[in-house]
LUMVEXVEX-470647 format. One record per residue (C-alpha): residue in three letters; x, y, z. Coordinates in nm, 4 decimals, padded with zeros to 6 digits, m for minus. Example, Ala and Ser with C-alpha at 12.3 -4.5 7.8 and 13.67 -1.06 7.14 Angstrom:
LUMVEXVEX-470647
PT   tigu          X          Y          Z
PT    ALA    01.2300   m00.4500    00.7800
PT    SER    01.3670   m00.1060    00.7140
//
This chain:
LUMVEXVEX-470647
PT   tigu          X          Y          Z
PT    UNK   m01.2723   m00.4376    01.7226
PT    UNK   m01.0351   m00.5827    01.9885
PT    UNK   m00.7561   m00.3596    02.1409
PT    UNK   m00.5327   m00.6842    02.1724
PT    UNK   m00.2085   m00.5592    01.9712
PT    UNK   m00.2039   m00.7305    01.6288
PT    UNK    00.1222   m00.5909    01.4097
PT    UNK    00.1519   m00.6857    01.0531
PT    UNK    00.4841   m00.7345    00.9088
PT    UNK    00.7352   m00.5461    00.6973
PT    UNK    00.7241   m00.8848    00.4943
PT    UNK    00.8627   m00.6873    00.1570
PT    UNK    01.1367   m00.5208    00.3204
PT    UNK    01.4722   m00.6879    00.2256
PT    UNK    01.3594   m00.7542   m00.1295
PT    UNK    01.0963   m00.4566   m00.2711
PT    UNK    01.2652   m00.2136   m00.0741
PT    UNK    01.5513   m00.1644    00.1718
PT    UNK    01.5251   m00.3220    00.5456
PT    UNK    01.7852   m00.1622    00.6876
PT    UNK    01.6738    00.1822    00.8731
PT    UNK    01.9266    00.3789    00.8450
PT    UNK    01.9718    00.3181    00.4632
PT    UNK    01.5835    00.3145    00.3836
PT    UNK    01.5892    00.6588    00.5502
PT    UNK    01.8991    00.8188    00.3437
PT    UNK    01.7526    00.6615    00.0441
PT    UNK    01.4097    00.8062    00.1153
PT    UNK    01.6307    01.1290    00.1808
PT    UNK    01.7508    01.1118   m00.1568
PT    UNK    01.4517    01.0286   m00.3744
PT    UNK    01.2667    01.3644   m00.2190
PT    UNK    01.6153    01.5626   m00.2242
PT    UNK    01.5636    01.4958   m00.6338
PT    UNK    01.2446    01.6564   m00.6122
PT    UNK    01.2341    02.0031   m00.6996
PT    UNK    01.1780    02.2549   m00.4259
PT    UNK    00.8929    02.4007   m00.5955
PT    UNK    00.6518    02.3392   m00.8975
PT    UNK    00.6491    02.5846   m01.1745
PT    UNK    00.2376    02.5838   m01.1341
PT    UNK    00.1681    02.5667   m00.7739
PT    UNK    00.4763    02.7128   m00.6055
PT    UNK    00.6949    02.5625   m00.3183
PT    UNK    00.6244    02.2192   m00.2239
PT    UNK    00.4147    02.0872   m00.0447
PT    UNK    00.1522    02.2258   m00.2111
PT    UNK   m00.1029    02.4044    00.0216
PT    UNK   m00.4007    02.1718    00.0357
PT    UNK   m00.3146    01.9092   m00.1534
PT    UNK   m00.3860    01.6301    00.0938
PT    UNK   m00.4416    01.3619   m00.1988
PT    UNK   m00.1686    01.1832   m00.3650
PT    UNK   m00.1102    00.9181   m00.5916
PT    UNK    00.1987    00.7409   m00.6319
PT    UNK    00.2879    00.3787   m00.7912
PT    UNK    00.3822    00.0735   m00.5214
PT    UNK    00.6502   m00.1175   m00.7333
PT    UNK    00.9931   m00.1990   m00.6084
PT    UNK    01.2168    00.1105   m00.4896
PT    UNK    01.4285    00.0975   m00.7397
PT    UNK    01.1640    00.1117   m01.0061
PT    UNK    00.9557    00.3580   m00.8630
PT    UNK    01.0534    00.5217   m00.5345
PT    UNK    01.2188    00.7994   m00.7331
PT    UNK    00.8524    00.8906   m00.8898
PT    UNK    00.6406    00.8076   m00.5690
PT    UNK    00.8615    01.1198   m00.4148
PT    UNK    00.6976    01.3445   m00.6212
PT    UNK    00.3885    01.3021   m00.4553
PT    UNK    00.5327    01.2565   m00.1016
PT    UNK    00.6934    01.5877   m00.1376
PT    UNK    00.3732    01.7739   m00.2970
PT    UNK    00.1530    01.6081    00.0063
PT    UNK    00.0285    01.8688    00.2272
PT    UNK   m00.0600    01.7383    00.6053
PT    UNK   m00.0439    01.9700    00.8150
PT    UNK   m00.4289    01.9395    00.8903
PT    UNK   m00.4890    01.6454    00.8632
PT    UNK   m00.5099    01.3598    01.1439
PT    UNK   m00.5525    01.0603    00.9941
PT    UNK   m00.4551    00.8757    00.6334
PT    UNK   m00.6627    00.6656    00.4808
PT    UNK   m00.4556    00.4774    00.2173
PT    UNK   m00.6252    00.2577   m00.0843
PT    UNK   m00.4733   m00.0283   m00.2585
PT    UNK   m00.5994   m00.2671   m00.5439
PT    UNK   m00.5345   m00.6748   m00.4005
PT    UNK   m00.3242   m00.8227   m00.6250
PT    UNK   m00.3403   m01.1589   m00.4056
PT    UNK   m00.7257   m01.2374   m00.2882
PT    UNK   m01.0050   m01.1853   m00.5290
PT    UNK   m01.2361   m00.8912   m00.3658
PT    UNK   m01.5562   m00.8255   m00.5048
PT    UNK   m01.6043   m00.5507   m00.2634
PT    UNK   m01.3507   m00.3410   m00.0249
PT    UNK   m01.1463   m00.4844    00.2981
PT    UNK   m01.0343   m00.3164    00.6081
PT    UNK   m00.7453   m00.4727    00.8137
PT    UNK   m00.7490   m00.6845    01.1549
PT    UNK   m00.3938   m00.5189    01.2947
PT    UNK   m00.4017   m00.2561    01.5136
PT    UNK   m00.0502   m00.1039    01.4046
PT    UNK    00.1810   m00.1663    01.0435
PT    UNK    00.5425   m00.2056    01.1243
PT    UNK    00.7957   m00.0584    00.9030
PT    UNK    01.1956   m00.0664    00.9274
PT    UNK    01.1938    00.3265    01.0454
PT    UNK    00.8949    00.2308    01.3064
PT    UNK    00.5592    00.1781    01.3513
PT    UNK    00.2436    00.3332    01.1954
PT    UNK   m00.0637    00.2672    01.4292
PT    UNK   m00.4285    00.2101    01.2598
PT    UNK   m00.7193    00.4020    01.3297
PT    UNK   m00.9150    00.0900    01.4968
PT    UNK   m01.1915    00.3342    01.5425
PT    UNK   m01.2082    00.4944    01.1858
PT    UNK   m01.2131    00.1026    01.0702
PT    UNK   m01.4840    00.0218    01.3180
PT    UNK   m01.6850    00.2521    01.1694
PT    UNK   m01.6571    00.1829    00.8313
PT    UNK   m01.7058   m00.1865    00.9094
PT    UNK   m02.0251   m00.1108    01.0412
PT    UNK   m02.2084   m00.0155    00.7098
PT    UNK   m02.1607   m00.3524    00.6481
PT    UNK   m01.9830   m00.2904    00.2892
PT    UNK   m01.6208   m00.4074    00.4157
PT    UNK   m01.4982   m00.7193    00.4836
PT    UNK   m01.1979   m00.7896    00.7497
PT    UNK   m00.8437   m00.9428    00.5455
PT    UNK   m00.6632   m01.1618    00.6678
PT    UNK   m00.3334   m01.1053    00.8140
PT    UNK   m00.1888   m01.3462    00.5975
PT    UNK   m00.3933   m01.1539    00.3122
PT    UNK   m00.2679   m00.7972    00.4726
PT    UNK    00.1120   m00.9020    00.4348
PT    UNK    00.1334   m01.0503    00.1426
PT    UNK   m00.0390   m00.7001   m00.0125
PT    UNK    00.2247   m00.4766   m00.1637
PT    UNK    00.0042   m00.2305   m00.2948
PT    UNK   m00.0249   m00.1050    00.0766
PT    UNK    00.3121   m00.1688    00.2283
PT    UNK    00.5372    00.0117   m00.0525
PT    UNK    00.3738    00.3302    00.0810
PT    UNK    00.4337    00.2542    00.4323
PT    UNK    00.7926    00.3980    00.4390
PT    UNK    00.7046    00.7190    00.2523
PT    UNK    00.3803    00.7944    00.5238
PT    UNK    00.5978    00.7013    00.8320
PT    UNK    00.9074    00.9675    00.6939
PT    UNK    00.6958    01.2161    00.6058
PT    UNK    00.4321    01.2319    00.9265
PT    UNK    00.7187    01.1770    01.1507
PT    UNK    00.8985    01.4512    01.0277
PT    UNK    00.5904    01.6716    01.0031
PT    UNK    00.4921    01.9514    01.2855
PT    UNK    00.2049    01.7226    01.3489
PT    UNK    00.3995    01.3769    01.4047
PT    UNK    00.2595    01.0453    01.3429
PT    UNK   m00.0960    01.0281    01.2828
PT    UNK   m00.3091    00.6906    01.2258
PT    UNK   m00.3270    00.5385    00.8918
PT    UNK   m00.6890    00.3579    00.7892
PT    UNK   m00.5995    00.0995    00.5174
PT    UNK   m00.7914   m00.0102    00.2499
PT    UNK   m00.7466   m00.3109    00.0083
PT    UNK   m01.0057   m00.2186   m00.2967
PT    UNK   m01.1121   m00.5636   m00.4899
PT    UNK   m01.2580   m00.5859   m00.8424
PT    UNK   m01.5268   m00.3603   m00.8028
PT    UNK   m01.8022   m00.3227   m01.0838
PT    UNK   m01.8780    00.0249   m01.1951
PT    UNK   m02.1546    00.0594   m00.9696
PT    UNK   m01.9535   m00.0395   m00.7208
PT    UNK   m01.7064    00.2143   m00.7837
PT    UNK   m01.9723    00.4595   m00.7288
PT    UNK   m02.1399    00.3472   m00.3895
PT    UNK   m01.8042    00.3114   m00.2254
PT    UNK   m01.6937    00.7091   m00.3515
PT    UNK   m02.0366    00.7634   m00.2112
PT    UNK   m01.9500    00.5884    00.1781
PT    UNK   m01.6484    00.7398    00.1867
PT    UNK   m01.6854    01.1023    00.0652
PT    UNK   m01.7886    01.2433    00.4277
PT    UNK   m01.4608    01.1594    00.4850
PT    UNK   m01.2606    01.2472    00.1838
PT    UNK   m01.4685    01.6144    00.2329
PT    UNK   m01.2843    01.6422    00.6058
PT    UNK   m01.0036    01.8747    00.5421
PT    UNK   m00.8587    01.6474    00.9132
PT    UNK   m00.8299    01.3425    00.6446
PT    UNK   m00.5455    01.2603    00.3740
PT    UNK   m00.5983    00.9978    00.1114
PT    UNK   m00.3322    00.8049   m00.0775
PT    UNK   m00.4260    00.6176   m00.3559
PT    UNK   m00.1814    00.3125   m00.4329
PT    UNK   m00.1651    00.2434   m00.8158
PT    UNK    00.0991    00.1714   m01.0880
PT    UNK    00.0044    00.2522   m01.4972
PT    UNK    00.0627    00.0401   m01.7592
PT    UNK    00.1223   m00.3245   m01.7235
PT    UNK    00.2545   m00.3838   m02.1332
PT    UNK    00.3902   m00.7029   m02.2544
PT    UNK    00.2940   m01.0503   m02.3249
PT    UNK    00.3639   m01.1781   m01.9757
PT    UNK    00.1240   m00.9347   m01.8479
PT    UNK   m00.1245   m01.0149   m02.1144
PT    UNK   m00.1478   m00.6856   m02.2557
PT    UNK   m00.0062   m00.6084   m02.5922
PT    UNK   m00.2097   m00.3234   m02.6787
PT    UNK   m00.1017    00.0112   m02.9138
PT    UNK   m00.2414    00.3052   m02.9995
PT    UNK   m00.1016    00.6115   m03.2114
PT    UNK   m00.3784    00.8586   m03.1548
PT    UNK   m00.3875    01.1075   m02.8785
PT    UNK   m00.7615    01.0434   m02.8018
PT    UNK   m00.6759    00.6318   m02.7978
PT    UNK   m00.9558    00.5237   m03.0481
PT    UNK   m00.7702    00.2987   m03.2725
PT    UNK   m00.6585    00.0797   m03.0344
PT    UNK   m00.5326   m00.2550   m03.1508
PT    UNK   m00.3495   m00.5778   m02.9949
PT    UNK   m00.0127   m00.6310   m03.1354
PT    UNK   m00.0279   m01.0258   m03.1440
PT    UNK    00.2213   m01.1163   m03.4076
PT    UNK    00.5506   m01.0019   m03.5416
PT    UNK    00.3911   m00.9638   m03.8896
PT    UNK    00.2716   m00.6178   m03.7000
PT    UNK    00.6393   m00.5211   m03.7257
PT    UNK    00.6873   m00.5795   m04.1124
PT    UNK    00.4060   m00.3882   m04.2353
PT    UNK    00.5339   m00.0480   m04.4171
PT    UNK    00.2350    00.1053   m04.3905
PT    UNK    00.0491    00.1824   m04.0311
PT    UNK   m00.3363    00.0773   m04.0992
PT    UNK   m00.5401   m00.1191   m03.7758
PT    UNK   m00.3141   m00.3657   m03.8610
PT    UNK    00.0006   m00.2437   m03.8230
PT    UNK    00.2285   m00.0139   m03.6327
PT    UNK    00.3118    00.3501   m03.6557
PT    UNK    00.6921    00.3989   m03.7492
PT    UNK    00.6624    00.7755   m03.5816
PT    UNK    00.4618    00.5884   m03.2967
PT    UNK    00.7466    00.3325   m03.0916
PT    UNK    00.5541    00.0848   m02.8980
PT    UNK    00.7085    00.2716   m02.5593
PT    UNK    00.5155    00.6268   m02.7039
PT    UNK    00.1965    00.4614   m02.7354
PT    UNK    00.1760    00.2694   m02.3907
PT    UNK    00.2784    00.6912   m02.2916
PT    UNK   m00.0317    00.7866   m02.5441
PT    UNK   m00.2485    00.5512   m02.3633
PT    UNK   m00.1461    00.6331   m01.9772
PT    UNK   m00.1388    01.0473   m02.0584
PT    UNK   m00.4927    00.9996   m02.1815
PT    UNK   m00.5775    00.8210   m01.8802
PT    UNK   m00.4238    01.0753   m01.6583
PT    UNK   m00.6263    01.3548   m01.8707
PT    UNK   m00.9328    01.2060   m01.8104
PT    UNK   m00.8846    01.1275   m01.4378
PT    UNK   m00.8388    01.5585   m01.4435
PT    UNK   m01.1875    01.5858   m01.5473
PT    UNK   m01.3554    01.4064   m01.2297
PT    UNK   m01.6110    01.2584   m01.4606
PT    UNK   m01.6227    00.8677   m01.3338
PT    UNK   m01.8706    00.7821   m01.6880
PT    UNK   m01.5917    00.9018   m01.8882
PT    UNK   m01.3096    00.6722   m01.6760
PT    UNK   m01.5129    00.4224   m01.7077
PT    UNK   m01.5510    00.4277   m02.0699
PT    UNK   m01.1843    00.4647   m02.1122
PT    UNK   m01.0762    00.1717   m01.9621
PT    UNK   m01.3692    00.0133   m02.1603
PT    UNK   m01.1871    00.1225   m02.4588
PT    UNK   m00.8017    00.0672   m02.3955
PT    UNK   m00.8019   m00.2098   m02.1358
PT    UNK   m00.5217   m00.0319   m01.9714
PT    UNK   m00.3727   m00.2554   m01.7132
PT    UNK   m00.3634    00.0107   m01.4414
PT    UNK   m00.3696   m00.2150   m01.1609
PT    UNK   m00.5077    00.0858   m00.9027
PT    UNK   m00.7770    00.1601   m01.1613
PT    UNK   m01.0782    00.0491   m00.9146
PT    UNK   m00.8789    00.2202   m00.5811
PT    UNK   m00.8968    00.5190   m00.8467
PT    UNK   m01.2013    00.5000   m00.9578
PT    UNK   m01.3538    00.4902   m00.6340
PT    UNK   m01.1361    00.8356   m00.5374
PT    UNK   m01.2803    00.9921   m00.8998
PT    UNK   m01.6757    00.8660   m00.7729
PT    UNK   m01.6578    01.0503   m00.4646
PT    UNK   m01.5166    01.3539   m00.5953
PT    UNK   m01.7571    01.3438   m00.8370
PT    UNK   m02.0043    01.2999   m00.5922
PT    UNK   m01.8698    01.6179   m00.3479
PT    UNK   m01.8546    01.8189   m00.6671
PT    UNK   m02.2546    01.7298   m00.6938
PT    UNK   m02.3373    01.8189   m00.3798
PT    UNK   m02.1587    02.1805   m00.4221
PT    UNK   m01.8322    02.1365   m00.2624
PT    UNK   m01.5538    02.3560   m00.3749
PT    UNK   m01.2587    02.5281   m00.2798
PT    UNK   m01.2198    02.7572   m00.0638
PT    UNK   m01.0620    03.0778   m00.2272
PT    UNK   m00.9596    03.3684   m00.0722
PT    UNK   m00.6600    03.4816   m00.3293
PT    UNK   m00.4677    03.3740   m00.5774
PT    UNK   m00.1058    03.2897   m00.5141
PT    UNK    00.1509    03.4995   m00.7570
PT    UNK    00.4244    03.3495   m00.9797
PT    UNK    00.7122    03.4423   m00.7695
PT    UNK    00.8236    03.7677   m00.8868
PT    UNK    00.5077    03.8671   m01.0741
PT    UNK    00.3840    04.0795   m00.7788
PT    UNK    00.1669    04.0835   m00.4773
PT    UNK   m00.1647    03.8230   m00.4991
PT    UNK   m00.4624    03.9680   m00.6332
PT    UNK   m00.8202    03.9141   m00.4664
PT    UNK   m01.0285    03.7499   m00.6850
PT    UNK   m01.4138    03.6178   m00.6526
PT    UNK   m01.5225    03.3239   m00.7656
PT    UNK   m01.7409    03.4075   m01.0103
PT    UNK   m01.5264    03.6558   m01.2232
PT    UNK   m01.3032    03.3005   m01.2863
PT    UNK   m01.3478    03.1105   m01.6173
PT    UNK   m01.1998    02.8277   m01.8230
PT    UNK   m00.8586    02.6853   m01.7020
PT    UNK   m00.8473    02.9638   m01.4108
PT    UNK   m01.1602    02.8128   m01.2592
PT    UNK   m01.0705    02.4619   m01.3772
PT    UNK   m00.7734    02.5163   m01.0837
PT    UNK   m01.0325    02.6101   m00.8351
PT    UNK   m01.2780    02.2734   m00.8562
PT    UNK   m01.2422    02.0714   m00.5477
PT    UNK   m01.0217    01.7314   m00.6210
PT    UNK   m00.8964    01.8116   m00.9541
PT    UNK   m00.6089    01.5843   m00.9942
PT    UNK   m00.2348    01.7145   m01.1168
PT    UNK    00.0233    01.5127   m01.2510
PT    UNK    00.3466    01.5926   m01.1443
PT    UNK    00.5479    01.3004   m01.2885
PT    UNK    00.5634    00.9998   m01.4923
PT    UNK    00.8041    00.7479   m01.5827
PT    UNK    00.8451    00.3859   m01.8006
PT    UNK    00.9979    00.1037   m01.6236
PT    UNK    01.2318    00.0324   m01.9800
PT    UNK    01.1217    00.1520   m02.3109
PT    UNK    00.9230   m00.1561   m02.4872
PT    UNK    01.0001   m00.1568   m02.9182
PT    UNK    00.9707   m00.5215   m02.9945
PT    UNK    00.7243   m00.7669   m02.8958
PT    UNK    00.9198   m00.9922   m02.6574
PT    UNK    00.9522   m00.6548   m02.4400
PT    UNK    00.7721   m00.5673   m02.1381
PT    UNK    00.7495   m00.2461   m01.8886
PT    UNK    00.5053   m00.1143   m01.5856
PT    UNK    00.4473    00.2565   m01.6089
PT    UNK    00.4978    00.4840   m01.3011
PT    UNK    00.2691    00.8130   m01.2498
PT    UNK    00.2381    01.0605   m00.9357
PT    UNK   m00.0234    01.3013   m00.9053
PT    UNK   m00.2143    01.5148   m00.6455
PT    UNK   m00.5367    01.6623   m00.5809
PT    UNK   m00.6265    01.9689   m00.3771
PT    UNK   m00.9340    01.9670   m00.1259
//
């Protein structure tokens, strides 16, 4: 790759989210000031280890509030580089891209690229280069630009290099091969991973008018016609009166979440077989839920050398490995994914309404 300095453009700044520096920062201040201080599970943020996130890329004022709660559970002081995973909402991708620039430019300052990292990933021969023009039109990438630069800056460690990745419409097998190429890299406790996705895209201008009123999502139906909304009784052809159309696009995106816990990518495949959920990060996470799967083949787990006590519960107690079972040991697998927050862009009851769902999570490894 050439050295020649190549920056890409804050081109959504002034419109997704503030360009101003000053402001961006305060407001950036704010959304992880509204973020607890600790989790009830896992103690005071950030949580030790967790050097995976996931957090949506909407506009700021949609979504920044929710993205904090990953920002401020991400744990990095190990790592040394951040590789960050988008879905391309722009350029059809049948495979995964790595950018051309050798530094992203954001109103609070500049993020270089790991050139080197990207070099050697190019040489498998399973990514293609984007475009600038492709690289800055991407928001899936840049809406997490502001939250990587605040928080590395601010860290012990300072800025570290980020290594981009746009993630096209991969097919299933796909999915697999590229958890595969990169799990040396997602085992490196020196690497952090963000993966770039928004839930539920419901409404008729995004094509999606799908509801469900079962917590395991297998009467799923299209709501196609306002007759769906006269029915008094709640059949596959109708709706649910206990079940608003805003609780089962929830329904739908908690079962997704659930599954993504279990690490199993058959069973995430077969879900989104099933609902069609319009989670526009679901190949950027699928990929992440492939090569976890594929560490947890190979034997990779946490390391565990105590368990860390509720606060006033007492000192930690030494415990082995083997004397753990069900949801204790369930904490213990390498990449299990929490959580942590989840919100609705506007609460959708009638047809003509529309929202994007919001989730953040984290993984430890």
């Amino acid at each position: 790759m050439s050295t020649k300095r190549v920056e890409r453009s804050a081109t959504h700044a002034g419109s997704w989210y503030l360009r101003d520096k000053t402001s961006l920062d305060h407001q950036l201040t704010d959304f992880l000031g509204n973020v607890p201080a600790a989790s009830f599970e896992h103690g005071p943020l950030p949580v030790p280890d967790a050097r995976i996130i996931i957090a949506p890329h909407a506009g700021y004022s949609y979504s920044g509030p929710t993205a904090a709660w990953a920002y401020k559970s991400w744990d990095v002081s190990k790592i040394e580089r951040v590789f960050l995973l988008g879905p391309s909402h722009h350029v059809y991708l049948s495979n995964c891209a790595v950018s051309q620039c050798t530094e992203y430019q954001t109103p609070l300052g500049n993020i270089p690229i790991d050139t080197k990292t990207i070099d050697e990933l190019s040489k498998t021969g399973k990514f293609q280069k984007m475009s600038k023009a492709a690289d800055e039109d991407e928001h899936s990438l840049e809406m997490h630009l502001p939250y990587i630069y605040k928080i590395l800056s601010e860290s012990e460690g300072g800025m570290r290099p980020l290594v981009p990745v746009m993630v096209g419409a991969l097919s299933t097998h796909s999915e697999r091969e590229f958890g595969e190429l990169l799990s040396p890299y997602l085992a490196d406790p020196k690497n952090g991973f963000i993966i770039s996705t928004d839930f539920c895209h419901w409404g008729t201008r995004f094509g999606y008018t799908n509801y469900v009123d079962d917590a395991d999502c297998e009467n799923v139906r299209s709501i196609n016609s306002s007759s769906y909304f006269s029915s008094s009784s709640h059949g596959r052809g109708s709706l649910n009166p206990e079940v608003p159309i805003y609780k089962s696009i929830e329904i739908m995106d908690y079962k997704g979440m659930d599954v993504s816990n279990g690490g199993s990518h058959a069973e995430w495949t077969e879900y989104l077989a099933r609902t069609k959920n319009t989670i526009c990060g679901r190949h950027p996470l699928g990929v992440l839920i492939a090569g976890i799967e594929y560490l947890r083949d190979k034997g990779v787990e946490l390391a565990l050398d105590q368990r860390r006590p509720v606060p006033g519960t007492g000192p930690a107690e030494v415990v082995a490995k083997e004397n753990l079972t069900g949801e204790e040991a369930l904490k213990y697998r390498f990449g299990k994914i929490y959580w942590v927050q989840y919100k609705q862009s506007s609460h959708c009851k009638n047809l003509s309404d529309s929202s994007v769902s919001y989730a953040s999570g984290f993984a430890k490894a």
